[in-house]
N, C-alpha and C positions, 0 to 999 in steps of 0.2 A: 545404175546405182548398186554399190553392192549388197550383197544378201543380208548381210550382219546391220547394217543401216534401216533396209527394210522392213525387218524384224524389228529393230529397236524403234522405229517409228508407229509400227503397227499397235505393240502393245504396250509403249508406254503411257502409263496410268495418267502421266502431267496432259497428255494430250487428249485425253478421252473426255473432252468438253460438250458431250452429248449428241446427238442428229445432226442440229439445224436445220437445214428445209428439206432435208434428204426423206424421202419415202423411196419405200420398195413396193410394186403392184402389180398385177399381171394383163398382158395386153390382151384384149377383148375385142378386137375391132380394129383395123387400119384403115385409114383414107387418106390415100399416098396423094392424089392429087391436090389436095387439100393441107397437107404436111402435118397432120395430126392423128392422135391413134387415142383410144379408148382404151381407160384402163382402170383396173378394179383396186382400191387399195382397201383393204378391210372391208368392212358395208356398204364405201364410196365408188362412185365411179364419175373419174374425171376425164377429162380432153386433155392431154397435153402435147406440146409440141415436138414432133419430131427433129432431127439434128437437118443440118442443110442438107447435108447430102443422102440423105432417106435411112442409112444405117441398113443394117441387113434382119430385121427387126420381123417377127411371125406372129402372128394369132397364137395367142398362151401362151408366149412366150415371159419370162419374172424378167423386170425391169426395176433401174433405178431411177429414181426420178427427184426434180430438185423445184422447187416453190420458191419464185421470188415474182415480186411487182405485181401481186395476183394471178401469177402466169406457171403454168404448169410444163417442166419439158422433160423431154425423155434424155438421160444421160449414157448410160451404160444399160449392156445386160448385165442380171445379178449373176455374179459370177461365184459369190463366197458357196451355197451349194455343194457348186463340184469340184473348186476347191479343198472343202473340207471333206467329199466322197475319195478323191485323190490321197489326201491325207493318209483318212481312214483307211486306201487299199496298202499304202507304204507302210503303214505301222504294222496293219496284220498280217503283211506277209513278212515284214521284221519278226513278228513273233514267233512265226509258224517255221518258219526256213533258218531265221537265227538263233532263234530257243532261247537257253538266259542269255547269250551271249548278245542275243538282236535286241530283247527288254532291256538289258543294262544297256546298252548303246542308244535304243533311244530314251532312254532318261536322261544318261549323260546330258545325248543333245538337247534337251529338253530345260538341263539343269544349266548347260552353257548358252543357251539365248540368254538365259534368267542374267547371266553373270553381264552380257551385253547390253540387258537392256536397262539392268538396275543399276549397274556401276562405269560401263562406259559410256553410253549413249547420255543419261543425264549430266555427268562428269563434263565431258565435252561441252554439251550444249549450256552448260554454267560459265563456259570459255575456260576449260581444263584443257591442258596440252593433249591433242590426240594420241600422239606419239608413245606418249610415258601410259596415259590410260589404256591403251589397245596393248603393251606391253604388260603392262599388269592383267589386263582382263585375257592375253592369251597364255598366262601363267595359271591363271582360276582356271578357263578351259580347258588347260592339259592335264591339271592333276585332276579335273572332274570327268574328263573322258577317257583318258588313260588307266589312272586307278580302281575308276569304277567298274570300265568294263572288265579289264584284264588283272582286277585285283592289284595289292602292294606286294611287290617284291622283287629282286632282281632285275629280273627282264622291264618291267616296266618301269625301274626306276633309272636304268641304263638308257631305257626308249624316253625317257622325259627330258635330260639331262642334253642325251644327242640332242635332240627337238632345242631345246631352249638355245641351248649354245647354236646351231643354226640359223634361229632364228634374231639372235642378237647380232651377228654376225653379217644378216642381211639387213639386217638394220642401219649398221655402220656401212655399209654398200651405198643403201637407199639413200642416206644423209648425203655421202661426199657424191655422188651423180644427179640425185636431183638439184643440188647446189650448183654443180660444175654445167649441168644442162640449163640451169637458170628457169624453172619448173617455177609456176605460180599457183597450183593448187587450181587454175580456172580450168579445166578440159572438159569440162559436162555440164549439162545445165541445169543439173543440180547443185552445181558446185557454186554455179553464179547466183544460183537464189540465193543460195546461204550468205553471200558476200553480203545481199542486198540486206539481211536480215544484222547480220554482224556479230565478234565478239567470238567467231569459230577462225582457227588458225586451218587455211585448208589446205595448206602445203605438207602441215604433218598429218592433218586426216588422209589425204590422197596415198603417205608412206604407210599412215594405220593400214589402210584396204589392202596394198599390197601384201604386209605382214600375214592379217588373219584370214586373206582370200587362200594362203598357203598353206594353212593350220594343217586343215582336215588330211591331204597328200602327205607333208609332213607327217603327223605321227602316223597314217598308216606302215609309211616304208621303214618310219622309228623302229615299229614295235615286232615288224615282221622281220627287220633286221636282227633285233634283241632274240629273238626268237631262233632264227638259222644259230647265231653263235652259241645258244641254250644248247640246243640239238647236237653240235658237233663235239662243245665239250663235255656233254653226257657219253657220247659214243666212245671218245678216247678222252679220257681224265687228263693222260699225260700232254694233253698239246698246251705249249706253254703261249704266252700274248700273241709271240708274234705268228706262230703258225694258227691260232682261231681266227687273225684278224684275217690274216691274207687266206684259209680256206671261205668266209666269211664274206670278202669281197668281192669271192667268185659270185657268190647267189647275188650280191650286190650290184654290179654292173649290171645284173640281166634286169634289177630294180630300175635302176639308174635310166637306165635306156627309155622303160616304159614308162614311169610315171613322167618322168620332163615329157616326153611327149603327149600325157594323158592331160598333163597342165597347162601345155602350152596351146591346147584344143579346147581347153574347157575355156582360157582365157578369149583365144578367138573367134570362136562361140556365141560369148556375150558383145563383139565387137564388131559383129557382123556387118552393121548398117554405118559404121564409120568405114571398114575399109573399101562398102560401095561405094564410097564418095572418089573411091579413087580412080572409078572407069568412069564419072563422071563430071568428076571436076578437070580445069582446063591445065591447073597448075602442074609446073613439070615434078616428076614422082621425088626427086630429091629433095624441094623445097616444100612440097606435101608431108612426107613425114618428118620435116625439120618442126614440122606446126605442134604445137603441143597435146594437140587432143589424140596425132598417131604418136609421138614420141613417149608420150604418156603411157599407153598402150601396150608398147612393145618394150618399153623399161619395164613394166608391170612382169610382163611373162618374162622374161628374163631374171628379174631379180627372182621370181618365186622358183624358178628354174634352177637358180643358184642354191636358193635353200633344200631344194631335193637332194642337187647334188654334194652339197655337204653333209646332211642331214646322214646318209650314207655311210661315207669314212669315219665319221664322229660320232656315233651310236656303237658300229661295229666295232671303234676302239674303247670304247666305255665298256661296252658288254664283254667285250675281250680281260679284260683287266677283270670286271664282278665275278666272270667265271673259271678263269684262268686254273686250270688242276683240277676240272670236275667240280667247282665252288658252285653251289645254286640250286643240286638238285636236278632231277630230271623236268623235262617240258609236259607241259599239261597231257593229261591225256594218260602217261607211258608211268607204270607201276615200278616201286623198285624190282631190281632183277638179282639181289644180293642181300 
């Protein structure tokens, strides 16, 4: 499931319909043979039943646990904890190692869950077109990550501009292939709950993921792009379009190279356990990924691959034209020298 999904489920407000039978308790006692473990929840201390398979479950260890039929079982360990210990170490070493630069970054992010969770994740689940909401809400998230971190001006309005137009562009990609591959939005099985549920169009959720699974790379390479043509036409005033774009392309290729492969990793990463299915399923490898859940997949990284590598040429020619003659000022940091 993607990450923008999981967030929007987590904390949106329509869902937070209280506990239910959920308790949290800490284990007091195991009696493995008996498939039951003692456990303290507040003042109380109950029996509940352990999972079939025993779980890997310790003495003091925080547990979730779930009450139904009079019956008490153990579900999960309580994981929220170090979770939010986790959290807590990524923010503060954002602070410490990124200064304002890592504060305003994670607000941004902070301020773009918000745009997720309040206008597209409700949007959709009202049966709003995925497509057009996840375009809109990756418009909120650029100018709230983009501007905020790196301020308005030039560079980052060249790094927004690149970003968008890339990302509309893969957009129109995602439409005519997953068409043309005949894609029905079923490849996971989240996807199939949803169906059962109804009233969510999951062909254009499935193009939504691809779009905003791309954001983040996306504006990174925007803005660092924006940034290289900043730099060269502070150095020489006189380099007119076409010589910032093509010095500009040089840092850009060495972009281009890393980040599609940083994506194309990060993509098969989270698809780990689908492409095992392929030393153990019997089907021959051609008609394996003909299935939807690997073509799915490998359309995914590839489209976002596509938006890196446009993302690229189309920045460095926006930024080329804002700064063309020395226009913009020098880049952060560098004082005037004149």
């Amino acid at each position: 499931m993607r990450l923008w999904v999981l967030f929007g489920f987590l904390f949106l407000p329509a869902l937070a319909q209280g506990d239910g039978g959920y308790l949290v308790g800490r284990i007091l006692a195991l009696e493995a043979n008996r498939g039951v473990a003692l456990v303290e929840v507040g003042e109380r201390r109950l029996e509940a039943l352990l999972p079939v398979d025993g779980g890997r479950y310790r003495v003091g260890q925080r547990v979730v646990l779930y009450q139904e039929g009079g019956r008490t079982y153990v579900t999960e360990p309580d994981r929220v904890p170090w979770l939010l210990g986790l959290l807590g170490l990524f923010v503060l070493l954002a602070a410490l190692l990124g200064r304002g630069k890592g504060v305003r970054g994670l607000l941004g992010t902070f301020l773009s869950l918000l745009v997720v969770v309040y206008l597209v994740v409700p949007r959709v689940a009202a049966g709003g077109n995925p497509l057009f909401y996840a375009f809109l809400g990756s418009v909120g998230v650029l100018l709230l990550t983009v501007y905020l971190v790196h301020g308005v001006n030039r560079k980052t309005t060249a790094a927004l501009l690149g970003t968008l137009a890339s990302v509309a562009f893969v957009l129109l990609l995602s439409l005519f292939f997953t068409g043309a591959m005949g894609f029905t939005g079923l490849a996971s099985e989240e996807a199939l709950l949803l169906r059962q549920w109804g009233g969510v169009d999951l062909l254009s959720l499935f193009l939504a993921g691809v779009v905003v699974g791309a954001l983040g790379a996306l504006t990174d390479v925007s803005v660092t792009q924006a940034a290289v043509v900043q730099a060269l036409a502070h150095a020489n005033p006189r380099f007119g379009l076409g010589e910032l774009y093509r010095r500009g392309m040089e840092v850009g290729y060495d972009h281009m190279g890393s980040l599609v492969n940083t994506l194309v990793l990060a993509y098969a990463a989270g698809s780990l356990p689908l492409f095992l299915l392929l030393t153990k399923d019997p089907t021959p490898l051609r008609f394996l990924l003909n299935t939807e859940p690997f073509a799915a997949e490998i359309a995914s990284m590839v489209l976002g691959s596509l938006g890196l590598l446009l993302a690229v040429p189309l920045t460095t020619l926006v930024a080329a034209w804002f700064f063309q003659g020395g226009r913009g000022g020098p880049p952060e940091g560098h004082g005037h020298t004149h």
